[in-house]
N, C-alpha and C positions, 0 to 999 in steps of 0.2 A: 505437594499434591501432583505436580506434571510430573516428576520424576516415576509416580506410579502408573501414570498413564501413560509414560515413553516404555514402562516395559511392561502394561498389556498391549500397546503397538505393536512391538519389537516381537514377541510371544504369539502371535496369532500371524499366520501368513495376508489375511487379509485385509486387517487392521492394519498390518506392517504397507501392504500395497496403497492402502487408502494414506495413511501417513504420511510415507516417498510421495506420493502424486502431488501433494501440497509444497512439498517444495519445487514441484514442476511447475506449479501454476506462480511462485513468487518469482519463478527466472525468468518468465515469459513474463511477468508484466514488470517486471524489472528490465527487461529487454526493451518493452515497447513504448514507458516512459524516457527510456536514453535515445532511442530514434524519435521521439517528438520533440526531446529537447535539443538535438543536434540541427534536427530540420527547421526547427522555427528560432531558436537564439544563436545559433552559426554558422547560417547559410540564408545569404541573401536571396536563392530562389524561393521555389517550393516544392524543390525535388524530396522526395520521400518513397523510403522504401514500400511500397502498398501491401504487400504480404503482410506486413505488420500489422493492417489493421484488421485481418483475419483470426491475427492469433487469440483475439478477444471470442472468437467463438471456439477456439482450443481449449480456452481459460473453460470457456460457459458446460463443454464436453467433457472436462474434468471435472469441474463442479458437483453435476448427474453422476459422475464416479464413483466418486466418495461417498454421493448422500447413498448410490445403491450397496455398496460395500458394505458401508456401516450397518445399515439394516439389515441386510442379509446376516452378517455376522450375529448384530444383537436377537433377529429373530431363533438362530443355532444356540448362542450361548445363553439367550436370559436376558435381566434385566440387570447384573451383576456390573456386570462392563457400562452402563445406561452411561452414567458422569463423564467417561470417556469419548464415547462416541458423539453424546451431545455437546460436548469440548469440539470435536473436532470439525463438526458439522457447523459449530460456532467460526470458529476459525476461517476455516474453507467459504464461510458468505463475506465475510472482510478481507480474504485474497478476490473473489468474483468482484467483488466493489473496487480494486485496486485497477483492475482490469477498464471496468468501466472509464473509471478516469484517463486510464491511459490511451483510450478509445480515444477519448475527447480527445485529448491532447493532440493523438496523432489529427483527428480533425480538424482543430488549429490551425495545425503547421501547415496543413495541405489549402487550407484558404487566406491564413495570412497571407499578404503578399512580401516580400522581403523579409527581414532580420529582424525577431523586436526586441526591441530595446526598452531599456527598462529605466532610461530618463535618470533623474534624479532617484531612483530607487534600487540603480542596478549594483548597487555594492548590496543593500540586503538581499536581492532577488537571487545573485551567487550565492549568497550566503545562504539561502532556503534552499535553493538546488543540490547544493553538494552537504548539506545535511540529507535530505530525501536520500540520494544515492547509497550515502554510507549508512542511514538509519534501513534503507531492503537489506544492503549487506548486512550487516550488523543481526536484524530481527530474523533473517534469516536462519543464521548461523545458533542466536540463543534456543531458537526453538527448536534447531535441528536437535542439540545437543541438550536442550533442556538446562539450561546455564541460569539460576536465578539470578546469578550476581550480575550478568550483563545485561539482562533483562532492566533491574533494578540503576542499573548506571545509563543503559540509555534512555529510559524515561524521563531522568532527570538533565540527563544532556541535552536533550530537544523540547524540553519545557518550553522553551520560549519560541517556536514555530510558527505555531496558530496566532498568539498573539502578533509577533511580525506582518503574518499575512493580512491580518485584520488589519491591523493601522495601515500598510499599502492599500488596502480595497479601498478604509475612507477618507485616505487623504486624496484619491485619484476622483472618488466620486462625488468630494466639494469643492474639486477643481483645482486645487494649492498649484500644481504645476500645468503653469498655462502653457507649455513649448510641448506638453506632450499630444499627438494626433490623435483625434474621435477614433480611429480603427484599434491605433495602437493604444488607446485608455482601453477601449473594450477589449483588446487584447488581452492585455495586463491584467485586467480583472479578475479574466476567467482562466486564465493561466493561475494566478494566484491562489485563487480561488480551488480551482483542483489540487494545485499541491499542500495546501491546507486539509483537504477531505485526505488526498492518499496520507500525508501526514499524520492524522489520527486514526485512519485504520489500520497502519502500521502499529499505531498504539497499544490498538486493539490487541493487536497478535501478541506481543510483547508480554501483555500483562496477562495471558493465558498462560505463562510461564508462571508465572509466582502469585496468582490468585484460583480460589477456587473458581466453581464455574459458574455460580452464581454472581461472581464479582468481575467477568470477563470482560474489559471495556473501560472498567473504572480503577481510579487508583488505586493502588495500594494501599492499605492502611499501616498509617504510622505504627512503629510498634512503641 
């Protein structure tokens, strides 16, 4: 099904413009999840790039792009094109959501004070981070390309994400580790906590590849 919606994209100059803009909006909040997580887990201040947290209203300026694109286009051609452009429209609100979080994020970093650390949890907490990183790369690249088989392999590569994040949230909030600080629990929370949500709106994207669009968000079904 994407594969025919990558070449009514491709085939119409403005669906092709509305298409490319989406991968503008995953480099930019791909961008501005790696400066929250430089500034708050590898730097003991809270020097932060602050233009960064501008690019969230770049994201929000692209968003209005796309939704005008696509209507303009679907009001030209019809109702023909409808699955694709509401795919796309699909899509493009789970990159604005990505953005969101990475807003947060950068707001973290800029009131954390110092480095945090992740206690007793920071061997999974790498381990969620450099999942995130390679799951934008990665979701990136299958949508660009419309790749069902990478689509279909990173789903199941990062199965276990949210679940991770969750057991950090409640073992922080019945207290198990008593050395970690009240700023830095709440910290950790809401760090967690976001990269669980960008997490699964990554998901989102993914499975727009290899589900119709009624199924955008959900798994795929076994065959």
């Amino acid at each position: 099904m994407f594969k025919k919606w990558l070449a009514i994209f491709k085939k119409d100059t403005l669906m092709d413009r509305a298409y490319q803009r989406s991968f503008d909006m995953l480099a930019i909040t791909l961008a501005m999840c790696m400066e929250a997580k430089v500034s708050l887990r590898q730097r003991e201040d809270s020097e932060i790039d602050l233009s960064m947290k501008d690019k969230d209203k770049e994201v929000n300026k692209y968003e209005r792009e796309v939704r005008r694109m696509v209507f303009n286009h679907l009001a030209v051609q019809g109702t023909a094109d409808l699955p694709s452009g509401l795919a796309l429209i699909s899509i493009i609100i789970d990159i604005e959501r990505l953005g969101d979080y990475a807003k947060n994020m950068l707001e973290l970093a800029f009131d954390h004070p110092g480095k945090l650390h992740g206690g007793k949890f920071e061997e999974e907490l790498v381990r969620i981070e450099i999942a995130a990183e390679d799951s934008f790369v990665q979701t990136k690249k299958c949508f660009e390309e419309g790749d069902a088989d990478l689509a279909l392999e990173l789903l199941d590569r990062y199965a276990w994400v949210n679940d991770m994040c969750d057991e950090i949230v409640k073992t922080v909030v019945k207290e198990k580790d008593s050395n970690i600080q009240p700023n830095d629990a709440a910290a950790l929370v809401l760090y967690v906590r976001w990269l669980k949500r960008i997490n699964s709106h990554l998901r989102n994207i993914t499975t727009s590849v290899v589900n119709p669009f009624d199924r955008i968000g959900f798994q795929p079904k076994k065959k």
